[in-house]
PDB file of N, CA, C and O in Angstrom:
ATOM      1  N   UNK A   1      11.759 -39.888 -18.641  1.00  0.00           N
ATOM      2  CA  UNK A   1      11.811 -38.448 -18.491  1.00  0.00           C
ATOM      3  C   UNK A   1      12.838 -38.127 -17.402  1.00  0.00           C
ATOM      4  O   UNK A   1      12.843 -38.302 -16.184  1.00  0.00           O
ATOM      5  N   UNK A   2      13.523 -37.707 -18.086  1.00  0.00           N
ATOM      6  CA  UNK A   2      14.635 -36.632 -16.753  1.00  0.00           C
ATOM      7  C   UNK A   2      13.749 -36.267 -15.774  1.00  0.00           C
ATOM      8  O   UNK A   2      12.561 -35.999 -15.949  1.00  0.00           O
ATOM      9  N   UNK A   3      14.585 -36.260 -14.336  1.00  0.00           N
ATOM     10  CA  UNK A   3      14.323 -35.698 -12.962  1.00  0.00           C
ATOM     11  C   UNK A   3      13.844 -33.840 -13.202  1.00  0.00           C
ATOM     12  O   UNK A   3      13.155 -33.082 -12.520  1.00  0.00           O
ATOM     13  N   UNK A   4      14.440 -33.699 -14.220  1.00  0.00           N
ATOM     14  CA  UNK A   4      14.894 -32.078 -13.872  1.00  0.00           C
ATOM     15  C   UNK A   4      13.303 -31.502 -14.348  1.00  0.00           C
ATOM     16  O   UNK A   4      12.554 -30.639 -13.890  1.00  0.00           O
ATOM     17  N   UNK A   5      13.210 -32.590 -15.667  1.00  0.00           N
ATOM     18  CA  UNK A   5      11.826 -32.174 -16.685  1.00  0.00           C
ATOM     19  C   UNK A   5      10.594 -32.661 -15.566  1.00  0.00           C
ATOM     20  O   UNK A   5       9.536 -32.037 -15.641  1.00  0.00           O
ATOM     21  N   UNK A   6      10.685 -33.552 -14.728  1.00  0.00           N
ATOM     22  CA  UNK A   6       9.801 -34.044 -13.738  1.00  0.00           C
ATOM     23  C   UNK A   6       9.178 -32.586 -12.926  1.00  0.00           C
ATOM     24  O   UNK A   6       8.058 -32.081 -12.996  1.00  0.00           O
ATOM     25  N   UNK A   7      10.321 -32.190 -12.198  1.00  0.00           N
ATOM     26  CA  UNK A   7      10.288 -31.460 -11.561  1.00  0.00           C
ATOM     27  C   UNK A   7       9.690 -30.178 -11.778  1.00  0.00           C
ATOM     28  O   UNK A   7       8.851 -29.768 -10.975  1.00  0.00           O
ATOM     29  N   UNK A   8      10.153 -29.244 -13.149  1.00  0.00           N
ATOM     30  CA  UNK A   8       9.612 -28.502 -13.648  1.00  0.00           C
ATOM     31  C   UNK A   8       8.343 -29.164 -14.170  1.00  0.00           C
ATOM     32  O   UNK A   8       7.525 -28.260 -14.005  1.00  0.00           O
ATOM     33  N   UNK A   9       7.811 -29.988 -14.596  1.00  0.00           N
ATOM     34  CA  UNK A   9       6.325 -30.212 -15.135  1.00  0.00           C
ATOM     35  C   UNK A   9       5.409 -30.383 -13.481  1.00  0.00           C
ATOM     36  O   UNK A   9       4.193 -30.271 -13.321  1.00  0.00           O
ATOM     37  N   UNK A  10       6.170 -30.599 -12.713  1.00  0.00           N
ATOM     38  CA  UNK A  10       5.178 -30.939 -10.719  1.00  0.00           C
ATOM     39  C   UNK A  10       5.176 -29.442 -10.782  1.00  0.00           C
ATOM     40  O   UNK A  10       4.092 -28.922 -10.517  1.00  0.00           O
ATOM     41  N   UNK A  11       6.352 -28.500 -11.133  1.00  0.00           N
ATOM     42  CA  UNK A  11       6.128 -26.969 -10.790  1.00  0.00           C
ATOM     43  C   UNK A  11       5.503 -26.067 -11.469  1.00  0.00           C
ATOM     44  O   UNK A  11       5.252 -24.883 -11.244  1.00  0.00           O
ATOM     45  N   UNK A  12       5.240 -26.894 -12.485  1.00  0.00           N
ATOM     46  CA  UNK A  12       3.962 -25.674 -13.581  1.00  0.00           C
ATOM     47  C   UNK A  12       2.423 -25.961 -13.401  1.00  0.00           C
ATOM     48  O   UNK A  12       1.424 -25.317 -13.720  1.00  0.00           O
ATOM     49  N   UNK A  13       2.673 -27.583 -12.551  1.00  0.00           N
ATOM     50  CA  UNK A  13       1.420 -27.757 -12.429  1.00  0.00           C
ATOM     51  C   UNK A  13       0.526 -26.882 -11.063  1.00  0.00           C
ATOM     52  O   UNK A  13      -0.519 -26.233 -11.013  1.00  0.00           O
ATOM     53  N   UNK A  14       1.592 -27.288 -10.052  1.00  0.00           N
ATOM     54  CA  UNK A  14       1.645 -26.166  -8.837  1.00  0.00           C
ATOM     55  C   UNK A  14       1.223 -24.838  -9.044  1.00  0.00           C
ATOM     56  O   UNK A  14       0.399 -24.344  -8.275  1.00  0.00           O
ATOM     57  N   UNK A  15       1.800 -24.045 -10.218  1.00  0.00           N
ATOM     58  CA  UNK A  15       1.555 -23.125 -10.230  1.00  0.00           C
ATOM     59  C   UNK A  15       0.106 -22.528 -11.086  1.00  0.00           C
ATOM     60  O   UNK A  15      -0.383 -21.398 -11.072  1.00  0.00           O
ATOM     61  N   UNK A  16      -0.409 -23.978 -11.932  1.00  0.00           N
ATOM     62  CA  UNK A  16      -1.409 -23.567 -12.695  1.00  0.00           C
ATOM     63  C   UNK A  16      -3.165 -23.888 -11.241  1.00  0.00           C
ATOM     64  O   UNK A  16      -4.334 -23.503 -11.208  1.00  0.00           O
ATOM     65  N   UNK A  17      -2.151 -24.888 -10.230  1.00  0.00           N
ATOM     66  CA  UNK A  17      -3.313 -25.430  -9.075  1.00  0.00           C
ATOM     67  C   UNK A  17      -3.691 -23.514  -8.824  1.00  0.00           C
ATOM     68  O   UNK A  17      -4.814 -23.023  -8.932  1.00  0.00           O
ATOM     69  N   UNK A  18      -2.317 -22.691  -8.457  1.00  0.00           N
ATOM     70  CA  UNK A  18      -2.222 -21.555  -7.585  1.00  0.00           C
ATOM     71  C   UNK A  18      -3.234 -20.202  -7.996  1.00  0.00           C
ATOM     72  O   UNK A  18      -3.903 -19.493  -7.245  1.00  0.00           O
ATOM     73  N   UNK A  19      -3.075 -20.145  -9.418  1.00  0.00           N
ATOM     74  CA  UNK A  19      -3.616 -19.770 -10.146  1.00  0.00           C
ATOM     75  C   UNK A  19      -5.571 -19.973 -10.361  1.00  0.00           C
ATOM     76  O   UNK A  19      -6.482 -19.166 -10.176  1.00  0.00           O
ATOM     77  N   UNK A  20      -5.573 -21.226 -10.758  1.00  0.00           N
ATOM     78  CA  UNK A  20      -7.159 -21.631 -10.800  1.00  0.00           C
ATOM     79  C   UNK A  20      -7.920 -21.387  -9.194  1.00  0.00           C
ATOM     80  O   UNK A  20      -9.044 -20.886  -9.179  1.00  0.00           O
ATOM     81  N   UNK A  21      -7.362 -21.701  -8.104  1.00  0.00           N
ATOM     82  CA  UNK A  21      -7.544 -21.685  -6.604  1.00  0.00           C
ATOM     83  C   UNK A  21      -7.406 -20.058  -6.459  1.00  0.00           C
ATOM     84  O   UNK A  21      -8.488 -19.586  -6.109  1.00  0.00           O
ATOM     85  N   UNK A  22      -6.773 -19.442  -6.563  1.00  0.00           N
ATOM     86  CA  UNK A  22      -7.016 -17.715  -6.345  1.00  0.00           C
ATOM     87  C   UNK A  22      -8.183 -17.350  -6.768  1.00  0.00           C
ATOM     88  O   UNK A  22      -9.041 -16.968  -5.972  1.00  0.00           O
ATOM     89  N   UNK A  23      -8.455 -17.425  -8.432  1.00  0.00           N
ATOM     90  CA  UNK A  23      -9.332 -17.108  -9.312  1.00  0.00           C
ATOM     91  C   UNK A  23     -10.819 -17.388  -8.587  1.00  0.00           C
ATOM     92  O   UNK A  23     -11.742 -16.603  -8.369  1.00  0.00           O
ATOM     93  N   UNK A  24     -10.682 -18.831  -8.299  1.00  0.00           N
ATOM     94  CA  UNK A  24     -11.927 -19.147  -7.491  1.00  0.00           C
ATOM     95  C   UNK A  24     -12.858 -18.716  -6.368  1.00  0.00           C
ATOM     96  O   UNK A  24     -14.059 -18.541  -6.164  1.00  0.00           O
ATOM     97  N   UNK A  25     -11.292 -18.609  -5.534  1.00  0.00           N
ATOM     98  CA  UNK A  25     -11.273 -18.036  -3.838  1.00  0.00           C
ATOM     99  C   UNK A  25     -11.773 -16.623  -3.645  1.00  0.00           C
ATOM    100  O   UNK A  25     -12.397 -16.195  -2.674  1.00  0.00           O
ATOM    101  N   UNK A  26     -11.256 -15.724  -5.135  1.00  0.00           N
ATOM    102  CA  UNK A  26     -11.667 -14.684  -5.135  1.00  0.00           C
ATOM    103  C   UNK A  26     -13.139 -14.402  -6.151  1.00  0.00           C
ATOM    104  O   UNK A  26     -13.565 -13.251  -6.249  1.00  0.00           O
ATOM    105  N   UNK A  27     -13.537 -15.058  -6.560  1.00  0.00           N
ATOM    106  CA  UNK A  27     -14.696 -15.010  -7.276  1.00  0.00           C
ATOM    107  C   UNK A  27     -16.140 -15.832  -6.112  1.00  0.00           C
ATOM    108  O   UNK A  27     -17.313 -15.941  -6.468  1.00  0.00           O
ATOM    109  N   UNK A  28     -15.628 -16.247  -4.881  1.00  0.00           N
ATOM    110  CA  UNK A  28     -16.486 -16.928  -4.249  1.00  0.00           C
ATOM    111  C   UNK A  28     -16.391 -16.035  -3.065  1.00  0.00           C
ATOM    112  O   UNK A  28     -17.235 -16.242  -2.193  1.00  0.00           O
ATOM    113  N   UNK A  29     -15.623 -15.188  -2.883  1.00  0.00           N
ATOM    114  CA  UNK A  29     -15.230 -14.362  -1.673  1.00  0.00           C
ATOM    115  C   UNK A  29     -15.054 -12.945  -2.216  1.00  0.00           C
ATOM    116  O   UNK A  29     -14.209 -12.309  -1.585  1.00  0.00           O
ATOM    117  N   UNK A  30     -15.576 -12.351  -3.125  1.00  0.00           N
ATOM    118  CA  UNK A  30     -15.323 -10.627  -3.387  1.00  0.00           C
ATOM    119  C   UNK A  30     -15.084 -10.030  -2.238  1.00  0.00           C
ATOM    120  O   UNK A  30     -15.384  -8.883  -2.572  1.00  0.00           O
ATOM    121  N   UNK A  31     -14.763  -9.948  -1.116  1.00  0.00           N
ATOM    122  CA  UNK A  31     -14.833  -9.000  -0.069  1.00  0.00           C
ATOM    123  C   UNK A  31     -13.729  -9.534   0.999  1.00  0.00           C
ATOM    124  O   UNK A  31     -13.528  -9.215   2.171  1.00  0.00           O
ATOM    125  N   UNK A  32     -13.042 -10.545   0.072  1.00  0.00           N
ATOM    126  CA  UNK A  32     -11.905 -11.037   1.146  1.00  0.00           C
ATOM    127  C   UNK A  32     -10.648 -10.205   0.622  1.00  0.00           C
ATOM    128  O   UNK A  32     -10.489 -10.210  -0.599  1.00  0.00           O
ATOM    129  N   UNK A  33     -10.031  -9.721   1.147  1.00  0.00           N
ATOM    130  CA  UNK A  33      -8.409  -9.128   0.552  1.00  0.00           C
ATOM    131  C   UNK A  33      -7.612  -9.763  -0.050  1.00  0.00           C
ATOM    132  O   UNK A  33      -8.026 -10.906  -0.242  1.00  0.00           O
ATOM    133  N   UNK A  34      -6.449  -9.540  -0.534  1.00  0.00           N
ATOM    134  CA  UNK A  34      -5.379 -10.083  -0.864  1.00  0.00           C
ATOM    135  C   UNK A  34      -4.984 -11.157  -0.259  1.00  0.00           C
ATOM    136  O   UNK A  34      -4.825 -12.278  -0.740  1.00  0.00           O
ATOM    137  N   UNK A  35      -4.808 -10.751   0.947  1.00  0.00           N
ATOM    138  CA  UNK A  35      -3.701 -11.509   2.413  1.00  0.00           C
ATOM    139  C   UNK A  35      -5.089 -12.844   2.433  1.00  0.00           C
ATOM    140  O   UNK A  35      -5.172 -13.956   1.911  1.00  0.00           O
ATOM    141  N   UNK A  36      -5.853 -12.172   3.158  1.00  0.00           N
ATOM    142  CA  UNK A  36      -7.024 -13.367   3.140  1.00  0.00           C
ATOM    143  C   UNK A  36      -6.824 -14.682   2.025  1.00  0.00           C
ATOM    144  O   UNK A  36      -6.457 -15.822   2.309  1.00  0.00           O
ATOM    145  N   UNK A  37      -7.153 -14.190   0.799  1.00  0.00           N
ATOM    146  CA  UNK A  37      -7.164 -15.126  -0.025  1.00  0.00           C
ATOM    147  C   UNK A  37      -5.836 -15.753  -0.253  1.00  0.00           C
ATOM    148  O   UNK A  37      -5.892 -16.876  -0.755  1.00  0.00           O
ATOM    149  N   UNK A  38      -4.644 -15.276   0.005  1.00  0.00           N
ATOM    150  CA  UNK A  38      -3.467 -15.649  -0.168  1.00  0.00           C
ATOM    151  C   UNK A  38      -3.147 -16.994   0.799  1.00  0.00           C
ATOM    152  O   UNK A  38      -2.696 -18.101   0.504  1.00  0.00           O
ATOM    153  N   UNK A  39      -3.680 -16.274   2.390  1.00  0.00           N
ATOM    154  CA  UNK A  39      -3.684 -17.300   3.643  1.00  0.00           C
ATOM    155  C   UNK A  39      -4.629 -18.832   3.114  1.00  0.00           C
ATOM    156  O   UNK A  39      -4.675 -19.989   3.533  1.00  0.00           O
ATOM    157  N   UNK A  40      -5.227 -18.149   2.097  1.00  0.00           N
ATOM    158  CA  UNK A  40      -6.741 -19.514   2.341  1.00  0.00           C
ATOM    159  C   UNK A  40      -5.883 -20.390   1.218  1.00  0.00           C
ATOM    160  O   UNK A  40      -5.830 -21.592   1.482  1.00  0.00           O
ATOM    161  N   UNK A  41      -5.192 -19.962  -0.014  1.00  0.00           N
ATOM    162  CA  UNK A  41      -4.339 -20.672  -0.842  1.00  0.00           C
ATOM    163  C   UNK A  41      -3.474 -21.750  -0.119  1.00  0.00           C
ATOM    164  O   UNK A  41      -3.293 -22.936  -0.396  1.00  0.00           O
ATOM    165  N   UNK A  42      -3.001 -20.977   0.886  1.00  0.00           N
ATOM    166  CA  UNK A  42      -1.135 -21.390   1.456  1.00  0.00           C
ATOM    167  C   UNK A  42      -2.289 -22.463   2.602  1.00  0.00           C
ATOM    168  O   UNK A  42      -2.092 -23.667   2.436  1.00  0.00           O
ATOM    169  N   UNK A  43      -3.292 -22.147   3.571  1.00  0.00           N
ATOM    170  CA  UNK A  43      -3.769 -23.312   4.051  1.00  0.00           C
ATOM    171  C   UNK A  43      -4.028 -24.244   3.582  1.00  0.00           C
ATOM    172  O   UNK A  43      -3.532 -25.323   3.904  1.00  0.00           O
ATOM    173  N   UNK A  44      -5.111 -24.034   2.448  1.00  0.00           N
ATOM    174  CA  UNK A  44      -5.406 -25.343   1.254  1.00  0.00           C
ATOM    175  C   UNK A  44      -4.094 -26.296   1.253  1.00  0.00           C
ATOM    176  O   UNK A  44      -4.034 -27.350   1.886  1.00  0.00           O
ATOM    177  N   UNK A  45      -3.238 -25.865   0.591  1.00  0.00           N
ATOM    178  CA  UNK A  45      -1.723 -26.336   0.461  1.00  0.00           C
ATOM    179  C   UNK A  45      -1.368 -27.225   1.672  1.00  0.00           C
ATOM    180  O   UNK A  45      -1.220 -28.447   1.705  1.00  0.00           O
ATOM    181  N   UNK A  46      -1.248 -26.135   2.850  1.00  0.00           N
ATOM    182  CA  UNK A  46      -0.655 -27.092   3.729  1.00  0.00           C
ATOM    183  C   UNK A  46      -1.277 -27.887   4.575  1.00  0.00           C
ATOM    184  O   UNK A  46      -0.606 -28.703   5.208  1.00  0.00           O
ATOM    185  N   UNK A  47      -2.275 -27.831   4.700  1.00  0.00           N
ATOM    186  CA  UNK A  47      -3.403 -28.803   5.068  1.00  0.00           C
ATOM    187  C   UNK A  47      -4.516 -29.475   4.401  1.00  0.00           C
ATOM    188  O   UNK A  47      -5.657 -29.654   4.827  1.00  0.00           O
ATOM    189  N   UNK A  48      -3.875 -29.900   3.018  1.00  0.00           N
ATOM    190  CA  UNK A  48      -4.453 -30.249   2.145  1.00  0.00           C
ATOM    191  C   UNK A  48      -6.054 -30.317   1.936  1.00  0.00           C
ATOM    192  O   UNK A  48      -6.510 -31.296   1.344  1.00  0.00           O
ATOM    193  N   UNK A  49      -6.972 -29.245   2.434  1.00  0.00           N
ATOM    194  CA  UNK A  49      -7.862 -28.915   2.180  1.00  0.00           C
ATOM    195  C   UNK A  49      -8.620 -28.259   1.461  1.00  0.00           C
ATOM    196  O   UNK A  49      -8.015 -27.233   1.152  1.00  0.00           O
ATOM    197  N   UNK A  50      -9.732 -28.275   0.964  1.00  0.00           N
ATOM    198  CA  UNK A  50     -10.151 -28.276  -0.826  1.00  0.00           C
ATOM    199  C   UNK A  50     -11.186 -26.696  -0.430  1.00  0.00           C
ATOM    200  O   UNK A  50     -11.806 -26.123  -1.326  1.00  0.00           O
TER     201      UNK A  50
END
């Protein structure tokens, strides 16, 4: 597999993680905002915490 097809298949997956993890964050947290749940995404991420 091409680098390029690599890359785009790591970035759809990324984006399907971003997706399922919102959905969640906000179905376990109704009363958190946007920003909130956005921050708790981008922490997960960068501190690889679940």
């Amino acid at each position: 597999m091409p680098p390029e097809k690599k890359i785009a298949l790591a970035m759809g997956m990324l984006d399907s993680w971003r997706e399922l993890k919102q959905a969640w964050l906000t179905s376990a947290h109704p009363d958190w905002t946007d920003d909130a749940v956005n921050r708790a995404i981008r922490d997960s991420l960068l501190y690889a915490r679940d």
